[in-house]
N, C-alpha and C positions, 0 to 999 in steps of 0.2 A: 436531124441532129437531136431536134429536142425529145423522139419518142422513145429513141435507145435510154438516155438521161430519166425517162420518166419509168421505161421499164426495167432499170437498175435501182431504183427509189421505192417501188412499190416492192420487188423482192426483199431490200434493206430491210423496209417495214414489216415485212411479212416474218424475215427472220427474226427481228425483234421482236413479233409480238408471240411468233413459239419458243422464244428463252423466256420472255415474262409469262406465258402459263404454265412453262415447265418450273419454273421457278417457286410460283404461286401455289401447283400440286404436289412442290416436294416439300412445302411446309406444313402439309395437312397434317393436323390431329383428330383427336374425338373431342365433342362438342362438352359442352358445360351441359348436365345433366336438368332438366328440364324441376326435378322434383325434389332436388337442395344437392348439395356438395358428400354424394358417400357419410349419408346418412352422419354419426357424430365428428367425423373426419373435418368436416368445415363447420365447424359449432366451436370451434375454438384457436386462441391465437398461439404462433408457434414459437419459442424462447430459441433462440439462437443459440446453439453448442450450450443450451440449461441457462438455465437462471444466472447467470455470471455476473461479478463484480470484483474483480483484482484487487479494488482499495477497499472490500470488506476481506478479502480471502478466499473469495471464491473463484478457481479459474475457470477457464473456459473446457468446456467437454470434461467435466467431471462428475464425480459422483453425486458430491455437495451439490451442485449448479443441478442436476437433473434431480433431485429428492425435492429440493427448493421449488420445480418448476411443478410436479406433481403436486405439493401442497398446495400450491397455489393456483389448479386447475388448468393449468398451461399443459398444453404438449411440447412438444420438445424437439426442434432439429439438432441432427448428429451427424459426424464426419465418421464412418468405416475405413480401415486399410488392411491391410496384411502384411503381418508381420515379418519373416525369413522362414519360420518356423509354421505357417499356418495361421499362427494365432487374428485373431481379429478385433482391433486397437481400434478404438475411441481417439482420434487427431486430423485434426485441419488438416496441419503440414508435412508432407512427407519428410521434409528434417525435422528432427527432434529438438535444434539450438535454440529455437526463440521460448519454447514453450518448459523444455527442461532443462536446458542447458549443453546435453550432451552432443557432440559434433558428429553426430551417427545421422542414416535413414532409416528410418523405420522399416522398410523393405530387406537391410541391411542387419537388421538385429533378431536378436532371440526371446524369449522368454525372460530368460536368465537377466538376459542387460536390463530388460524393461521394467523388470521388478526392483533394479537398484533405484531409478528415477522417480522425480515428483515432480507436481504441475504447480511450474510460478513461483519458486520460492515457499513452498507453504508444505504440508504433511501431505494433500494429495496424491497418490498414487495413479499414474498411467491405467487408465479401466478399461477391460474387453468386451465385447458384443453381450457376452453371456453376464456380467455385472449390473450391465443396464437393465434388458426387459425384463427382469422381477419387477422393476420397481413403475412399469407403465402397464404391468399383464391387467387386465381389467381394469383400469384407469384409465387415463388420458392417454392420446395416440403419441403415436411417433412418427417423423419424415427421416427418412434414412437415406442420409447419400453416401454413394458408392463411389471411393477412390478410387480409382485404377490408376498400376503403375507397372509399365516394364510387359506391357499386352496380356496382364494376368486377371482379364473381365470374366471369362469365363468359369476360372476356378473362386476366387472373390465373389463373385453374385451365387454361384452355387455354395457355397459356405454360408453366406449369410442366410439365403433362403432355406437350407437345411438349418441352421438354430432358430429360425423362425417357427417352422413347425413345430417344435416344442413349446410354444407357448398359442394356444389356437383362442386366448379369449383375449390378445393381445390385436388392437388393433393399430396400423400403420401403413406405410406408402414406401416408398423406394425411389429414390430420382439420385439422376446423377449427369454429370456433365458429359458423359462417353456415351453417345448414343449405341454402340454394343451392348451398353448392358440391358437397354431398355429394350431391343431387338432378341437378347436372348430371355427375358423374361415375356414379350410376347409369344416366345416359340414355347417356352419352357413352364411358365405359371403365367398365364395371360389372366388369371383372377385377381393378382396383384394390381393394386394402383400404381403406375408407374409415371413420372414425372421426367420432362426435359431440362435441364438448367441448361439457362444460356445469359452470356454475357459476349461483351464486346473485345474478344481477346486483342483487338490491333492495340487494347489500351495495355492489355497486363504486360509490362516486361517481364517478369519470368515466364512467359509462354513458348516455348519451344519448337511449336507447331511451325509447319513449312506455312508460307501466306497461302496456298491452295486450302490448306485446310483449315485454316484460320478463318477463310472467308466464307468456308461452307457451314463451319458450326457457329458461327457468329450469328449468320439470317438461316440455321436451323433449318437446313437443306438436307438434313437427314431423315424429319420427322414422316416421311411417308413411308422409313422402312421400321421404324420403331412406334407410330402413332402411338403419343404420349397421353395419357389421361388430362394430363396439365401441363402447365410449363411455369417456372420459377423463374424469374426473371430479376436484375438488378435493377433497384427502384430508380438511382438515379440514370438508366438510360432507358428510361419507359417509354420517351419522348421518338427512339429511335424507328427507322423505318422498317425492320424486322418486326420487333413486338407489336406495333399497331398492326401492320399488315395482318398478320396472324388473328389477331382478335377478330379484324372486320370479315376474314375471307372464312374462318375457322369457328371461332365464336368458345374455343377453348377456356377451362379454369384455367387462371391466373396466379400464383402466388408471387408473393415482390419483397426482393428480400435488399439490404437489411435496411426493416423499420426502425427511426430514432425517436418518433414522437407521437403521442396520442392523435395531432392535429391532422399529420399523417394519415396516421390507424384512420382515421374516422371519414378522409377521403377516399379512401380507399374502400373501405367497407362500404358507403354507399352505390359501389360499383360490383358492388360482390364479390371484389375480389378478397385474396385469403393474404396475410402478411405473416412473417419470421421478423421476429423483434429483439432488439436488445436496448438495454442504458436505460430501460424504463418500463413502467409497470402498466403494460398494457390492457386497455378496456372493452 
């Protein structure tokens, strides 16, 4: 009796231990580069959707917030979408209501509408892809993440990546939470820096996701068909059993987003990692 029992235990084990290394090599990335971070790429901290501050007037993802962050030596993460019309919109949220008030989605509008809106209450104007990189071409970088909304990764990342080529002394990165897009940029411009963001979707209620997929891009079960340069991660779930595993098995750049405090910044930076800051003037 007891060898049957002992030989149903040892297969149990055996099948557990091929889901844990299939597990462990579908999170592989490429390694932290031996000789610093893409050269001026990791030599500086990244401003959150620019320089923002609503209680001076400046909103977030505008023009103001990114001139700001440029003067002030910062790079600069930014939210891409696509408009109805093609266009390629500067915004978080795929609705328009919180940020302008308008009861539209951006996926859903034109040109036209976009140009009646302002950001926050204030004069700013909704800005396109093509408003931005003047103001970072030879300056400080950019982290560009890519919306995807409605399975439109394909045209979206080729859009962006074509107005890119127009500014070739512009340096900058590309990440985005759909690991398609990072898959189509390895197929398509594998010279691009390309980045994974992951967060712990079981938290976000507006996530939509079936829990199958919810659980896959949570622990970043994609990254062995997009092998991300980095991965972006939300600082306060650092702690969690995805991001460590990853560091220790992988030994990937890190960035960790969003930073509230120099005390922070300064933990962080002793680990090499790279941080996306806001609410404060990072050192």
């Amino acid at each position: 009796m007891l060898k049957p029992i002992l030989t149903i235990i040892c297969i149990l084990d055996l099948f557990a231990l091929m889901l844990a290394g299939l597990y462990m090599l579908s999170m592989m990335t490429k390694r932290r580069p031996k000789s610093g971070f893409y050269a001026k790429l990791g030599d500086v901290h990244y401003a959150h959707r620019g320089l923002h501050a609503i209680h001076a007037g400046i909103p977030e993802n505008s023009l103001r917030a990114f001139r700001l962050a440029v003067n002030n030596g910062y790079g600069a993460e930014l939210d891409v979408r696509m408009s109805h019309d093609g266009r390629l919109v500067i915004m978080h949220d795929e609705s328009l209501k919180r940020t302008t008030g308008a009861n539209a989605n951006i996926s859903g509008v034109t040109e036209q509408v976009l140009g009646q809106l302002t950001l926050e209450g204030t004069r700013e104007k909704v800005p396109y892809l093509e408003d931005v990189l003047p103001l970072f071409d030879g300056k400080t970088p950019l982290l560009i993440e890519i919306k995807t909304e409605n399975n439109n990764h394909v045209e979206l990342t080729r859009r962006v990546v074509n107005l890119l080529k127009q500014y070739p002394s512009l340096d900058y990165m590309i990440e985005s939470f759909d690991p398609r897009v990072l898959m189509w940029l390895r197929k398509h411009r594998p010279d691009i820096i390309r980045g994974q963001l992951r967060e712990n979707l079981f938290r976000d209620e507006n996530c939509t996701l079936n829990p199958l997929l919810k659980f896959a891009l949570t622990n970043m079960m994609g990254n062995f068909l997009s092998k991300p340069d980095f991965v972006a991660c939300k600082y306060e779930e650092r702690d969690e059993l995805a991001p460590g595993l990853c560091r220790k098995l992988w030994g990937p750049q890190f960035f960790w987003w969003v930073v509230r405090s120099q005390e922070v910044a300064d933990e962080l930076a002793d680990q090499e990692d790279k941080i996306i800051f806001e609410g404060f003037a990072a050192k």
